[in-house]
DRENZAVEX-295856 format. One record per residue (C-alpha): residue number from 1; z, y negated, x negated. Coordinates in pm, 1 decimal. Each point is the difference from the previous one (the first is absolute). Layout:
<recs>
i  c3  c2  c1
NUM  Z  Y  X
...
</recs>
This chain:
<recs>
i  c3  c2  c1
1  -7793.3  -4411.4  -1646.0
2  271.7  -97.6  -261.0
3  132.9  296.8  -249.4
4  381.7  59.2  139.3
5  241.2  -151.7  -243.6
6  169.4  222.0  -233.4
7  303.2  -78.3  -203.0
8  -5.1  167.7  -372.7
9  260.8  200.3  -81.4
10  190.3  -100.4  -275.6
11  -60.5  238.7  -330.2
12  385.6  -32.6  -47.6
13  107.1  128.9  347.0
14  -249.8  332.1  -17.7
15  178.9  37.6  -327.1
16  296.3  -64.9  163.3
17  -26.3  234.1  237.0
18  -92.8  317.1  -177.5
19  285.8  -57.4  -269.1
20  174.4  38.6  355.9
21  -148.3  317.4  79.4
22  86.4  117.7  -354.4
23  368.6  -107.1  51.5
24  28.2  200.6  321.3
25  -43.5  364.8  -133.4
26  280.5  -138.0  -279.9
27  399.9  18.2  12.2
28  200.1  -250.0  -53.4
29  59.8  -64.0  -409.7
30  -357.4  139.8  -43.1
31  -216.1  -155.0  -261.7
32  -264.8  -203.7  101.0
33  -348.4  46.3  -180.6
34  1.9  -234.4  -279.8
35  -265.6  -361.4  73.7
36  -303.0  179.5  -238.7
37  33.6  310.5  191.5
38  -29.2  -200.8  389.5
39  -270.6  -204.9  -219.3
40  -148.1  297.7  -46.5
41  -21.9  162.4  309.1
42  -96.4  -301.7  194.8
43  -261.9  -122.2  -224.9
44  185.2  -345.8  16.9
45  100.6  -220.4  -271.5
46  367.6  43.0  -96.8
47  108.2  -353.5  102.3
48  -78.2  102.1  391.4
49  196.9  299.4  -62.0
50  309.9  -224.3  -155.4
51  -39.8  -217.2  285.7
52  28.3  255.2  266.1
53  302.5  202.8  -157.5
54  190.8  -339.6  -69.3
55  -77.0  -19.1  440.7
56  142.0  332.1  28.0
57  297.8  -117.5  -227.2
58  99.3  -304.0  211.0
59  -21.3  249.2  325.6
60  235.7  225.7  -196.7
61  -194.9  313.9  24.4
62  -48.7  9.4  -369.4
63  256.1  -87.0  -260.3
64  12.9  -65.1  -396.9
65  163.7  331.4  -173.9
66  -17.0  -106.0  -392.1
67  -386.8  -129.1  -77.4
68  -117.3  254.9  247.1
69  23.8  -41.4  370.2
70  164.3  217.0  271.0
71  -8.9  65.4  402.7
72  322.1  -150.1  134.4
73  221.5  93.2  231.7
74  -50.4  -123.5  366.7
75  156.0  -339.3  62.5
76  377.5  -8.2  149.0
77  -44.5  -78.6  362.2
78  283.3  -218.5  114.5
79  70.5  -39.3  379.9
80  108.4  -365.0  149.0
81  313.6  35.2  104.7
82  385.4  -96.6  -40.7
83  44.7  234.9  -221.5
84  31.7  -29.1  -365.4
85  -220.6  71.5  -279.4
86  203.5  248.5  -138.3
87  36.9  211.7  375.6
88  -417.0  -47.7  -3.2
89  -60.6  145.8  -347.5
90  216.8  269.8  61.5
91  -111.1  127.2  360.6
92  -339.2  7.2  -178.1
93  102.3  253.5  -240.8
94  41.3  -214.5  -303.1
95  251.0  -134.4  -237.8
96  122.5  -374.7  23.8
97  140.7  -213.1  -278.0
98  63.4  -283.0  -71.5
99  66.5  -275.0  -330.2
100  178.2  -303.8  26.8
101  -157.5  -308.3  -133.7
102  249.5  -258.1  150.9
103  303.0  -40.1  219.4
104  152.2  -367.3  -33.1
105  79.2  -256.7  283.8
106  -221.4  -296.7  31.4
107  -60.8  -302.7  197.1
108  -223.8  50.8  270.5
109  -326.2  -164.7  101.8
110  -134.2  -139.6  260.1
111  -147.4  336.3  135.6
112  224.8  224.7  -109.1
113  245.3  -243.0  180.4
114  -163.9  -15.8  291.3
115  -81.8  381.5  31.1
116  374.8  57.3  -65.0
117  114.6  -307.5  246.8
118  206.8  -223.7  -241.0
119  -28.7  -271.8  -178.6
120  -234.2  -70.5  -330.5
121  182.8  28.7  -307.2
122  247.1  265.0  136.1
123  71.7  274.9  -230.8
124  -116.8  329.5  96.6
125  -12.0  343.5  -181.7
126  -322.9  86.3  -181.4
127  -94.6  354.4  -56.6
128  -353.8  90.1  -230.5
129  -51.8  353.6  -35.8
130  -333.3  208.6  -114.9
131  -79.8  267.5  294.5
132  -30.1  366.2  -159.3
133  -176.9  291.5  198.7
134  16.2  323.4  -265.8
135  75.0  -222.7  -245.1
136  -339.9  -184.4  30.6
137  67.3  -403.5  73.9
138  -165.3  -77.3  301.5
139  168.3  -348.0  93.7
140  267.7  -267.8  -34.3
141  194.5  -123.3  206.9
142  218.7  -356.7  59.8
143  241.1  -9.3  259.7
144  217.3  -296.1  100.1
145  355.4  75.6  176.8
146  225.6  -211.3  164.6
147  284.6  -43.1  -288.1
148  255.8  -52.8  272.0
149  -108.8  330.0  114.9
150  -25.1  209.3  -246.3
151  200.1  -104.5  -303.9
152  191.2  354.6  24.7
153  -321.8  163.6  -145.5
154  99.9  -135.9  -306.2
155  261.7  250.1  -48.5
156  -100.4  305.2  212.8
157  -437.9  -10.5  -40.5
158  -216.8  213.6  -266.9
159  -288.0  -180.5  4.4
160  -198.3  306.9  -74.4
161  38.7  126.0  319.8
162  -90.3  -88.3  367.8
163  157.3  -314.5  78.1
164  -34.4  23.4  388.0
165  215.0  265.7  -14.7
166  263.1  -224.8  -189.5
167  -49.2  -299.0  272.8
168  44.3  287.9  270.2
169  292.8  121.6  -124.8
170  152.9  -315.7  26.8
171  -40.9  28.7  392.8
172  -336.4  -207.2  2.5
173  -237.2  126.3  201.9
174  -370.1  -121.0  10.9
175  -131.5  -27.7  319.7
176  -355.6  -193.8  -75.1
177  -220.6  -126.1  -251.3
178  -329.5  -260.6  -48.0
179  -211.2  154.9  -251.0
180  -333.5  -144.9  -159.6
181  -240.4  172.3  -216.1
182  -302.8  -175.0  -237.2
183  -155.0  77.1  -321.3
184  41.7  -196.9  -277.8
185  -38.1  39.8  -400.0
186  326.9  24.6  -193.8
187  137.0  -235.9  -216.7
188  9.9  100.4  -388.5
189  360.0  20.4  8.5
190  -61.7  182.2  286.4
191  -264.2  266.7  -157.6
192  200.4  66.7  -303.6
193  248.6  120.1  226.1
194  -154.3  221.8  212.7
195  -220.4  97.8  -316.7
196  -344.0  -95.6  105.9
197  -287.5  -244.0  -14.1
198  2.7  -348.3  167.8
199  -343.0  72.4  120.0
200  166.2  319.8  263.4
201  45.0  -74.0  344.4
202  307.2  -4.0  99.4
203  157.2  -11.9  379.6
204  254.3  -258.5  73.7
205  231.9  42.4  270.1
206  282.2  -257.3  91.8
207  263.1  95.4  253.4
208  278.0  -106.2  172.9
209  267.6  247.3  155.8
210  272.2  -142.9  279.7
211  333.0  218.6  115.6
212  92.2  45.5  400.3
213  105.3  -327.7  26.4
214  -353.4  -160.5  -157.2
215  207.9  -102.7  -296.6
216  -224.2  21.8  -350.7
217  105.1  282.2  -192.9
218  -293.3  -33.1  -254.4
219  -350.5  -183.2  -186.4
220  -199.3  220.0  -169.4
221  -299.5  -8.2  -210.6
222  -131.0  328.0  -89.9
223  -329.0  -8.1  -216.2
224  -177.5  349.1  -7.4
225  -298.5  209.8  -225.5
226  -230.8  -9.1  241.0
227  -181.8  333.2  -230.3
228  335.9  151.3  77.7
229  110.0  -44.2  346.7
230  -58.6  -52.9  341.1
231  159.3  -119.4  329.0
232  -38.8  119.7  348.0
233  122.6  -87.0  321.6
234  48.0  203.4  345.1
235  -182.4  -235.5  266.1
236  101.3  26.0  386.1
237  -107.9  -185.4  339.4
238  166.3  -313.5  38.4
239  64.7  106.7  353.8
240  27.4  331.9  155.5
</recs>
């Protein structure tokens, strides 16, 4: 009779996995025994021990303090929903902010056109802002308006703030949305931004937001941390 087959277990993932133990009888901003001391402990060579805390880095449980490391604080769960980023953040007990990068009008192409039902070239309102949550960056977003639509918020919007409150105070109200979600790797432009490594996963979500009447109202592309945050979405049956 053949042996059974049985799988190793990766040295890395047992290390893994009591650094996790370790991390669950600490607080958040805790120190994190140094790489020599794990080493130590494990009786595994301090590269395995590098490679498992830089796994616990990208899954944002640990986070760089200095030259030391530190347990971070849990990841900002965001629902998916109309609401804003701002109303999420702050229902969640934390602090939103935001810091503009752009705001200029600009021709737009063929799928911002499309998503926003006009024709290419058309000149629509470009908003880039870095997405704050206790003053941490966490994401940046682009979003695309109609110009015909919104050239008031020129005079009236603080970009700092929520900006679906500013479209809903102009009577606007947003009825639905198509929303897609995929991870990608950021751009270097896009990294030095949100202050991190092009090598950090990063969740990319596109979407699309239409008023009562189906007209557009927005294009969005909103690229996230994915060490720092996380969506979630209330699921019902299709049919009662």
């Amino acid at each position: 009779m053949e042996a059974p087959h049985t799988t190793r277990v990766p040295k890395v993932f047992l290390v893994r996995t009591e650094i996790d133990a370790i991390l669950a009888d600490l607080g958040e901003g805790d120190p994190v025994p140094s790489e020599r001391d794990l080493a130590a402990r494990f009786g595994v060579a301090r590269e395995t021990v590098r490679q498992a805390l830089r796994e616990l880095l990208v899954e944002g449980k640990i986070r760089r303090r200095g030259r030391g490391t530190v347990v971070s604080r849990p990841k900002l769960t965001q629902p998916l929903s109309l609401h804003s980023y701002t109303e999420g953040a702050i229902k969640l007990g934390r602090t939103p902010g935001r810091i503009l990068v752009g705001w200029e009008d600009v021709p737009a192409d063929a799928e911002t056109a499309a998503d926003l039902e006009m024709e290419p070239g058309t000149e629509v309102m470009h908003l880039e802002r870095v997405l704050l949550a206790d003053g941490e960056r966490i994401g940046l977003e682009s979003t695309y308006l109609p110009l015909h639509r919104f050239a008031g918020l020129r005079g009236s919007y603080d970009p700092t703030t929520s900006l679906y409150a500013a479209i809903r105070a102009t009577g606007v109200v947003f009825t639905a949305a198509r929303e897609r979600i995929e991870t990608v790797l950021a751009a270097p432009r896009e990294a030095g931004l949100l202050e991190c490594t092009t090598a950090l996963p990063m969740l990319l979500l596109h979407r699309r937001s239409v008023d009562a009447d189906g007209a557009p109202i927005e294009r969005v592309r909103s690229l996230y941390r994915g060490d720092r945050i996380a969506f979630e979405a209330m699921l019902s049956p299709e049919h009662a």
